[in-house]
C-alpha positions, 0 to 999 in steps of 0.5 A, spaced: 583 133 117 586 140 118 588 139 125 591 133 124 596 136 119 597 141 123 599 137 129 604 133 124 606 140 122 608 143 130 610 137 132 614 135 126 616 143 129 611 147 130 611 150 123 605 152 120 599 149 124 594 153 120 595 149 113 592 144 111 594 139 105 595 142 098 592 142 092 596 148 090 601 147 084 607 147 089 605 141 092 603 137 087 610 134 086 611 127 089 615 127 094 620 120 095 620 123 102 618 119 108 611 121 110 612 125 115 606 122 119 609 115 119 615 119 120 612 122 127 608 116 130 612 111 129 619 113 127 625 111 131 631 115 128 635 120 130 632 125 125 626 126 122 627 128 115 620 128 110 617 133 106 610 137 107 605 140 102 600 146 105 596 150 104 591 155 108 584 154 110 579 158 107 578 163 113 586 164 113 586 165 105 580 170 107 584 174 112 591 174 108 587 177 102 584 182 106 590 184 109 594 185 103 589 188 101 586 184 096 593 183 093 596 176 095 589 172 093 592 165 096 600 161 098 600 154 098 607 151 101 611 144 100 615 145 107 622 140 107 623 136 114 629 136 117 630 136 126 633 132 131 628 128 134 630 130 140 628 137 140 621 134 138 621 129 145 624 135 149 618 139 147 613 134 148 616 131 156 619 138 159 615 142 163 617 148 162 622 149 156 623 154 150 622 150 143 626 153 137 627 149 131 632 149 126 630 154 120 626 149 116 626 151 107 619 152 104 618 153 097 610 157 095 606 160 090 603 165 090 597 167 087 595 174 085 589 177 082 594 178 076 599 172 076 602 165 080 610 166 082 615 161 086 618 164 092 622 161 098 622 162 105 624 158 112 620 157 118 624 156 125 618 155 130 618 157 137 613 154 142 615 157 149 612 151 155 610 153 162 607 149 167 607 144 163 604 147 157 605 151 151 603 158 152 606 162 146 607 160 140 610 163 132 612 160 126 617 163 124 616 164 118 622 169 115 628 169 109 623 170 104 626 170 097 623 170 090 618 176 092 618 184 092 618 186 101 612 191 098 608 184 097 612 180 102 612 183 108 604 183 109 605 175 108 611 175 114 607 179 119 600 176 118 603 167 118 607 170 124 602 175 128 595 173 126 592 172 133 588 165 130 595 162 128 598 163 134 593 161 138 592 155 133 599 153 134 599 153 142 593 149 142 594 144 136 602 143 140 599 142 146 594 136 144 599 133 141 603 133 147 598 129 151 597 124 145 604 123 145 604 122 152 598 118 153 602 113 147 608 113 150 605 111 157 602 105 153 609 103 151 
């Protein structure tokens, strides 16, 4: 299930490849949205607008506790949907392209050895393609509000520089890529 919500995650731009559904408090709030898998495979509108729940995989968890050096135990994440579908097809039918998306809102909690806050943020990935595929990739993740920059800062460069969510993105993007290709050649 993991890689499949991160599928849905980059194409429905590339956000937060490494995070799978939560079960966290910010994501147990119901969602009248569209959900955003339906929204991907089987949508036609111009927009794709839906809302997301994430959260990180036992070994990302792992590293952002150690990299905040047990400070941030874990973040999991409802991610609001809102991007032209057009910047999701050019991204899956160009060869070479430079995919970056509109600032996407997040909201998360944050669990800390002492306490639980809500924090805000946003997402804008970039996905650069080259040869017909995706060879780099950030989430983006930044305008992190409702958290000191003493706490803040290790989350940011660690969603947006951690070599395995980089790499994640690029692979998840680029499967995705060829699923959605093969599905429009059946059309």
């Amino acid at each position: 299930m993991g890689r499949l919500a991160a599928a849905l995650s980059i194409v429905v731009l590339v956000h937060c490849a490494i995070f799978i559904p939560s079960q966290g408090r910010a994501a147990e709030t119901k969602s009248e949205e569209p959900d955003c898998f339906e929204q991907l495979e089987r949508g036609s509108a111009p927009e794709i607008s839906c809302a997301f729940p994430l959260r990180l995989t036992d070994q990302e968890q792992a590293d952002l506790k150690a990299v905040s050096r047990g400070y941030v135990e874990n973040v999991s994440c409802r991610m609001s949907i809102r991007i032209a579908r057009k910047l999701i097809d050019d991204a899956i039918t160009a060869a070479d392209h430079v995919f970056e998306s509109p600032e996407q809102p997040v909201v998360c909690t944050v669990t800390t050895p002492k306490s639980l806050f809500d924090v805000t943020a946003t997402f804008a990935p970039r996905v650069v393609f080259k040869g017909d595929m995706a060879v780099s990739a950030s989430p983006g993740l930044s305008n992190v509000k409702g958290i000191s920059s003493v706490i803040s800062w290790p989350v940011v460069a660690f969603v947006n520089r951690w070599p395995s969510i980089r790499s994640g993105l690029v692979e998840i993007v680029n499967a995705y890529r060829v699923h959605a290709r093969k599905r429009a050649a059946r059309k």
